[in-house]
C-alpha positions as CSV (number, residue, x, y, z in Angstrom):
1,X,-15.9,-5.2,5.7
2,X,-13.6,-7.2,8.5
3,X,-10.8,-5.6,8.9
4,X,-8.2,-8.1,10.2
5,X,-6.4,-8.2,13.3
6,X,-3.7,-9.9,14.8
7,X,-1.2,-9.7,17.4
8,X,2.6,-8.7,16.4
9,X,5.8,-8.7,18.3
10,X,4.7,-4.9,18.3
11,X,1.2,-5.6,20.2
12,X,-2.5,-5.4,18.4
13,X,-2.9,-4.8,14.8
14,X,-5.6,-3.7,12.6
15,X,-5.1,-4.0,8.9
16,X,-8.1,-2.5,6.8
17,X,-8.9,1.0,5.8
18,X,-7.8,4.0,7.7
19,X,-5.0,2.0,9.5
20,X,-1.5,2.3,8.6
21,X,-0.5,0.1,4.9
22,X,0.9,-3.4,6.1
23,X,3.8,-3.8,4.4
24,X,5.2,-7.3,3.5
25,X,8.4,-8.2,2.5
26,X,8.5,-11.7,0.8
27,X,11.4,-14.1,1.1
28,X,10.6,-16.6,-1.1
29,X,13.6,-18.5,-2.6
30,X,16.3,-15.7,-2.8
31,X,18.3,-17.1,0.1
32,X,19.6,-19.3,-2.6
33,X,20.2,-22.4,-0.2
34,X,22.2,-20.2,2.0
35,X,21.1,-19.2,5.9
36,X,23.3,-16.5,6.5
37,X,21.8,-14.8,3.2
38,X,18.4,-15.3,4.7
39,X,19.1,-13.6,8.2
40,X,20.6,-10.5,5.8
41,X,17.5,-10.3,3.6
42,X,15.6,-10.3,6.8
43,X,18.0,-7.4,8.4
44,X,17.7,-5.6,5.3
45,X,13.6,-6.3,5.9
46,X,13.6,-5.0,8.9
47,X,15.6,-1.9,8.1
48,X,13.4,-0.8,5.5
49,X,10.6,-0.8,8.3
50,X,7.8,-3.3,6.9
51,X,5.1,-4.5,9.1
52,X,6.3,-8.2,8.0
53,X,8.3,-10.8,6.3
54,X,7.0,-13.7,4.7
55,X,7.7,-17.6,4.2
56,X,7.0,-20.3,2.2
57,X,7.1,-23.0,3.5
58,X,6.9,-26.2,1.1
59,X,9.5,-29.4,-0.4
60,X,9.5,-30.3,-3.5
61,X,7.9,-33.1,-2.5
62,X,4.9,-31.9,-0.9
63,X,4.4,-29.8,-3.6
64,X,5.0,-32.1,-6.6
65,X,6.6,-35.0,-7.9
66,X,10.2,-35.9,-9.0
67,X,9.3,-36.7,-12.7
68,X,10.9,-35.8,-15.8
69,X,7.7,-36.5,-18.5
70,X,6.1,-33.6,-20.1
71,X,3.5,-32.2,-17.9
72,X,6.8,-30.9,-15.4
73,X,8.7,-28.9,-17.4
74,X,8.5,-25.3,-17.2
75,X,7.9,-23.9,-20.4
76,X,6.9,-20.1,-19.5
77,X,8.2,-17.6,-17.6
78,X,11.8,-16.5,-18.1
79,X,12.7,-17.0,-14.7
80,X,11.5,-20.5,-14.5
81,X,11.8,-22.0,-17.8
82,X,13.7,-24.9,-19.0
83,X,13.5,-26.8,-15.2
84,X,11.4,-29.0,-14.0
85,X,8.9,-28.2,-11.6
86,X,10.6,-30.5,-9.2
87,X,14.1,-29.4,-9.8
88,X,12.9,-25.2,-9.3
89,X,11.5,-25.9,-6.1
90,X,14.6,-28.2,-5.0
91,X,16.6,-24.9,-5.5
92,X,13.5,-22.5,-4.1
93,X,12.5,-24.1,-1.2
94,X,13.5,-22.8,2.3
95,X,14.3,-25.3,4.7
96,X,12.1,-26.2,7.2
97,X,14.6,-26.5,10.0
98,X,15.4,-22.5,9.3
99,X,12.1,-21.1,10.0
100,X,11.3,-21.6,13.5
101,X,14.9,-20.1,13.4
102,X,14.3,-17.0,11.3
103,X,11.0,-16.3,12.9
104,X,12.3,-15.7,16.4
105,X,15.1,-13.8,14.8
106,X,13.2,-11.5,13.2
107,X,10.3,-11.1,16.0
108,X,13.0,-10.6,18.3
109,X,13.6,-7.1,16.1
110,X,9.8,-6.3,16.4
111,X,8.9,-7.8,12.9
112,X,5.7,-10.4,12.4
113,X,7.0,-13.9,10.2
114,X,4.2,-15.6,8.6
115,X,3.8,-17.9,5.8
116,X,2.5,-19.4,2.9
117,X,1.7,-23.4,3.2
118,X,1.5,-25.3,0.2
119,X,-0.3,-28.8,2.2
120,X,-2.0,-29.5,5.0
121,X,1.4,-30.7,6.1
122,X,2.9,-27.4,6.1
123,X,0.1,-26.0,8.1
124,X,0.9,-28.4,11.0
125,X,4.4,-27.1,11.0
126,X,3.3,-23.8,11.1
127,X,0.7,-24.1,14.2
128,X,3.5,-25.7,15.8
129,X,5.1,-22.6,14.8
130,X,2.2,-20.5,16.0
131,X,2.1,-18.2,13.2
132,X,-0.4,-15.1,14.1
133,X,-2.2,-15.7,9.9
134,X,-1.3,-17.3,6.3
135,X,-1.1,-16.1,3.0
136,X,-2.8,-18.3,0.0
137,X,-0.8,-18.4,-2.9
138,X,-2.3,-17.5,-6.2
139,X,-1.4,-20.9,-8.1
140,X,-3.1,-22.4,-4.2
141,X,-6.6,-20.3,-4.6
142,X,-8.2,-23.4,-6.4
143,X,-7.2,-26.2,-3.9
144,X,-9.9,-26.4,-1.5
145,X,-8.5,-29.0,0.3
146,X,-6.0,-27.0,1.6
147,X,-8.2,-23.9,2.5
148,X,-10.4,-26.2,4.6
149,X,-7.2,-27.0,6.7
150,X,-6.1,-23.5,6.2
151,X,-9.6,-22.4,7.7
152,X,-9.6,-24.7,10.7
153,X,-6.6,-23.0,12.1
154,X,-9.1,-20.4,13.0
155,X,-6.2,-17.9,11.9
156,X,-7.0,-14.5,9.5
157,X,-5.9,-15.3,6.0
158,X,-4.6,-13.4,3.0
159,X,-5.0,-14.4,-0.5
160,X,-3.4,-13.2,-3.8
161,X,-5.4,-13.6,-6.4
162,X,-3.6,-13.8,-9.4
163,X,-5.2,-16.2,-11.9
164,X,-8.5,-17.1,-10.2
165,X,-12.0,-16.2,-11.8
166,X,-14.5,-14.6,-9.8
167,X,-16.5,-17.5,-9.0
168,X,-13.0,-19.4,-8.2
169,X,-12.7,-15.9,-5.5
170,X,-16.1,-16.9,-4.2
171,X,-15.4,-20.3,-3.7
172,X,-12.4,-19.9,-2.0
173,X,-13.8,-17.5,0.7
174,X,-16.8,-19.1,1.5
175,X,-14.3,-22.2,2.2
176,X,-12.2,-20.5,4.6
177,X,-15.5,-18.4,6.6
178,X,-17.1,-21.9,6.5
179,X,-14.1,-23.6,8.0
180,X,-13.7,-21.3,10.6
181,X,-11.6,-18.4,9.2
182,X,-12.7,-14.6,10.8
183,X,-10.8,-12.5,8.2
184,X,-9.8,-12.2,4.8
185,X,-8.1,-9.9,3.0
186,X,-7.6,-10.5,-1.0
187,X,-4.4,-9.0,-2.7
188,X,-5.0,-8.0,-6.8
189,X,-2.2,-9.8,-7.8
190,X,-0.9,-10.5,-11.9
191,X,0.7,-13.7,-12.1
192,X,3.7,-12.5,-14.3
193,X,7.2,-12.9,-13.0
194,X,7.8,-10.2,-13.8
195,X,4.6,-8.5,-14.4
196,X,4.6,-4.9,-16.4
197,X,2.7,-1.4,-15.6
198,X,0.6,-2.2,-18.2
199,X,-1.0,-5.2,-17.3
200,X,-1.5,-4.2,-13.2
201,X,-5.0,-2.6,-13.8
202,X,-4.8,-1.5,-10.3
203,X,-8.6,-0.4,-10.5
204,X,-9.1,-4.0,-9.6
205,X,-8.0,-3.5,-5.5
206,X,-11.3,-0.8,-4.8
207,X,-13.4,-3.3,-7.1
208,X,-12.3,-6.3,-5.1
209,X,-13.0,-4.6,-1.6
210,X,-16.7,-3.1,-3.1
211,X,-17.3,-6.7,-4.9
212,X,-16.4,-9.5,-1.9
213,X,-16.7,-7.4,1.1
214,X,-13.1,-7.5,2.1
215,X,-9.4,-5.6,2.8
216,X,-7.7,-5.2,-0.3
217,X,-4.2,-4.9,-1.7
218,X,-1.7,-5.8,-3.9
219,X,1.1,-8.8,-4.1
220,X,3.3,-6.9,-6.6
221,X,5.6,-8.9,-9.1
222,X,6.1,-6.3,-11.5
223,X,9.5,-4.1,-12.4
224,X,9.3,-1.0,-13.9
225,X,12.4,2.4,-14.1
226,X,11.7,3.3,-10.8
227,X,13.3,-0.3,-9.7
228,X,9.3,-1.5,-9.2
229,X,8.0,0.7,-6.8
230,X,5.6,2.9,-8.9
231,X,2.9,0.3,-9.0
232,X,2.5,-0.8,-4.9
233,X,2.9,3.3,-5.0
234,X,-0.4,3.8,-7.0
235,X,-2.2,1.5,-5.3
236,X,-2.0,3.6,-1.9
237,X,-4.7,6.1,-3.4
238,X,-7.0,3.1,-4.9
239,X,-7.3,2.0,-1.3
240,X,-5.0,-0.7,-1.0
241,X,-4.4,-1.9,3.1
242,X,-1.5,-4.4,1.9
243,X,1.1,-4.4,-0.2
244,X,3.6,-7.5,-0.4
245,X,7.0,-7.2,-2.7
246,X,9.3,-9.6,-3.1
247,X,13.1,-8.5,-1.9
248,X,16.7,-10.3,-2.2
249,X,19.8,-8.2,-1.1
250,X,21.2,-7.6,-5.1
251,X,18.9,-9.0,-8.3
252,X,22.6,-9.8,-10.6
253,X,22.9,-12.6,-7.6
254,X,20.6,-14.8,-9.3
255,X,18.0,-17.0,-8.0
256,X,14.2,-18.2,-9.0
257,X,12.7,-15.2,-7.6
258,X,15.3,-12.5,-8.1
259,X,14.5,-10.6,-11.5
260,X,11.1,-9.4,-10.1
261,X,12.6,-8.7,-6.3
262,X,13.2,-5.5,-4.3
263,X,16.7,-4.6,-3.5
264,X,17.5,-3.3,-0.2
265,X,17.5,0.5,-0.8
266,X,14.3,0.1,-3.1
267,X,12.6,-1.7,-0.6
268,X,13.4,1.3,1.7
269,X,12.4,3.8,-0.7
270,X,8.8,2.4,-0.9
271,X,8.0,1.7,2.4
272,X,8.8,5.8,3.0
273,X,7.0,6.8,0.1
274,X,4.0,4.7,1.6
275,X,4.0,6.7,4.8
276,X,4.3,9.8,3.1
277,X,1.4,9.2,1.1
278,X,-0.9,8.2,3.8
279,X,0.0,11.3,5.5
280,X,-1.1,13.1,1.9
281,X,-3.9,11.5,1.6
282,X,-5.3,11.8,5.3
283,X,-9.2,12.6,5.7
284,X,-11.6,14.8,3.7
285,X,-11.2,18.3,5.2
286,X,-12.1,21.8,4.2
287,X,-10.7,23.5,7.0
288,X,-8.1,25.8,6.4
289,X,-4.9,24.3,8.3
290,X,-2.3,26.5,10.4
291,X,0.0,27.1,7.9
292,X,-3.0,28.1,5.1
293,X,-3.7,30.2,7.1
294,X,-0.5,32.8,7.6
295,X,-0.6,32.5,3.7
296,X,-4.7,34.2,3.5
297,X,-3.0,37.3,4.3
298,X,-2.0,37.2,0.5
299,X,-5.4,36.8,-0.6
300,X,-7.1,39.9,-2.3
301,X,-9.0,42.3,-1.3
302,X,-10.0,46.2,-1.9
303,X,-7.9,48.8,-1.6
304,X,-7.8,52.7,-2.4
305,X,-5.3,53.1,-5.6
306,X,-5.8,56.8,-5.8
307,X,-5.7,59.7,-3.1
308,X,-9.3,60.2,-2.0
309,X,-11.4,63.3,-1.1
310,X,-13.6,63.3,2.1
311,X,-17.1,63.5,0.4
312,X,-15.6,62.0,-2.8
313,X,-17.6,58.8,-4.5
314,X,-15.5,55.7,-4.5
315,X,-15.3,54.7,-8.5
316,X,-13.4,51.7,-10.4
317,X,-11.2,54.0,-10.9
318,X,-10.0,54.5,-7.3
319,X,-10.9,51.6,-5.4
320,X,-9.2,48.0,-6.6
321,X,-9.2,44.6,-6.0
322,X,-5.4,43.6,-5.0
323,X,-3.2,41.8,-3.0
324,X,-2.3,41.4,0.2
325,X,-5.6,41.2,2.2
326,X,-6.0,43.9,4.6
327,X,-9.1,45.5,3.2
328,X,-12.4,44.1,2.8
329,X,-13.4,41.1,1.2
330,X,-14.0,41.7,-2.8
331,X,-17.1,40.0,-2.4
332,X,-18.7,43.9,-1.6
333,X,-17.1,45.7,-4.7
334,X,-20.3,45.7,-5.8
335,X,-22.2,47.3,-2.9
336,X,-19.6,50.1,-2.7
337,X,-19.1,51.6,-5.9
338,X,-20.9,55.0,-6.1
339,X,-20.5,55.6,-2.5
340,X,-18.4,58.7,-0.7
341,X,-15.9,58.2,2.0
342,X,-16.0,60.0,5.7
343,X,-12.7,61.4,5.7
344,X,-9.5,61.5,3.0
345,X,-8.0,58.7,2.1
346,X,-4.7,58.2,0.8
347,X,-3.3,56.1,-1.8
348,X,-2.2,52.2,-0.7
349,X,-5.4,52.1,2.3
350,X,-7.1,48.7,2.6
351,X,-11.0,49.8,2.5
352,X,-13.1,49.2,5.7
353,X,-16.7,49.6,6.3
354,X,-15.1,52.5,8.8
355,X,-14.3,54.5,6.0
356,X,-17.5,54.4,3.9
357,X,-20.5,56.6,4.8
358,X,-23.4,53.5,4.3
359,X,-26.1,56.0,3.9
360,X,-24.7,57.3,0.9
């Protein structure tokens, strides 16, 4: 597995197993055609303490056509339907102007800005840009011209994988590697806006990284009591190096991305529960740890329950195994019983070797 790296406002960066979760926070649409909004989704980014915020960086018309017949409407998904596709991205789309602008704002605060291109077009713009990697969209796994542009930047890339097949997965990476591309991470994602618990099967990020050979995560869409945290949560022990969320600054303020998005304070609240996890999980270890340690003393271990004669043989009835642990091990209860003590021994003693004639 290539782990990827890439240079952040921070310095070098290793994504992959054993390093630190990279943490995205995705934009998207939710600045709803305002740039002040944008700058405070990015503050509130950059608060919750994510490795990066994300772009897209498309217009309506490089990513479709103004046309009202059939085959434009949006007819599923509750946060999309009844527009056409032109019309959704004409409200979603972030202005290109703003995002050399919003990149040196936010790098300027020690946070990465990347992006998702939707043509080759776009991926001009963003070497201009000189973004450090891209992120493939899921609905943009099957268009192989773009990865071949995408690829010829040379640049590490990230794909979400919502939608594609396995072969459409294989395809796609040999693409990019042929085109030039030294990393690749793929991100389980569900293309459901919003997406449930139910349908996650999570157990897809370790079988992604086993299967193609790469860094795995998740791009999370999906809502749940806990404000849509639990999920990127779970996927922390399944061995996922990325996890990308969606955030706007309040959901009830609309917008084509909002009902599956992060607010501020749950944004925060999973980027802390990520690092406290990865310091839970940590390495496989069977030492015992400092503060084990002061707690062994509470262990059991044998001790004389009744006053004992010198000469006298020690018996189950005497001799017990108890807590705390200042006798010997209970291990050697065994060995013991039947024989007599050197001197007398009172009620409450932890039983040593010391006290036990061996020859007996």
């Amino acid at each position: 597995m290539k782990n990827i790296k890439i240079i952040t406002p921070k310095g070098k960066r290793i994504i992959g197993p054993n390093q630190p979760v990279f943490i995205i926070a995705e934009m998207s649409g939710n600045h709803n055609r305002s740039y002040e909004r944008d700058l405070k989704i990015m503050d509130a980014a950059i608060k919750a303490g994510v490795d990066a915020i994300k772009l897209q960086t498309y217009t309506p018309d490089t990513i479709t056509i103004n046309c009202d017949k059939k085959y434009f409407q949006v007819k599923v998904n509750d946060a999309w339907a009844g527009q056409s596709l032109y019309n959704l991205y004409k409200k979603a789309y972030t202005p290109w102007d703003w995002q050399p602008k919003l990149k040196k704002y936010a790098e300027k605060k020690g946070v990465l800005v990347f992006s998702t291109p939707f043509d080759n077009s776009a991926v001009d713009f963003l070497e201009k840009m000189d973004v450090k990697l891209y992120k493939i969209a899921s609905f943009e796994v099957v268009d192989i011209p773009l990865l071949k542009r995408i690829g010829q930047t040379k640049k590490p890339v990230i794909i979400s994988r919502g939608m594609a097949s396995l072969k459409e997965i294989e395809l796609a990476i040999k693409t990019l590697v042929d085109n030039g591309t030294p990393q690749v991470a793929i991100l389980h994602c569900v293309s459901s806006y919003p997406a449930t618990p139910k349908q996650m099967n999570l157990a897809t990020i370790p079988d992604i990284a086993k299967r193609f050979n790469v860094v795995s995560g998740i791009s999370d869409h999906s809502l749940d009591s806990s404000g849509g945290i639990a999920v990127p949560v779970a996927s922390i022990p399944l061995g996922a190096s990325i996890i990308e969320k969606h955030l706007t600054l309040k959901r009830s303020d609309g917008g084509p991305d909002a009902a599956f998005s992060l607010e501020p304070n749950e944004l925060k609240q999973l980027v802390k529960s990520v690092r406290e996890i990865e310091k839970a999980i940590g390495a496989p270890t069977y030492k015992i740890g400092k503060k084990e340690s002061e707690n062994a003393i509470f262990r059991k271990s044998l001790f004389v329950v009744r006053n004992i004669k010198k000469g006298e043989k020690l018996t189950k009835r005497n001799i017990r195994s108890i807590r705390p642990g200042y006798g010997m091990e209970p291990k050697y209860y065994d060995i013991i019983i039947g024989k007599t003590v050197v001197d007398n021994i009172e009620k409450g003693t932890p039983l040593t070797w010391k006290l036990i004639n061996k020859n007996s």
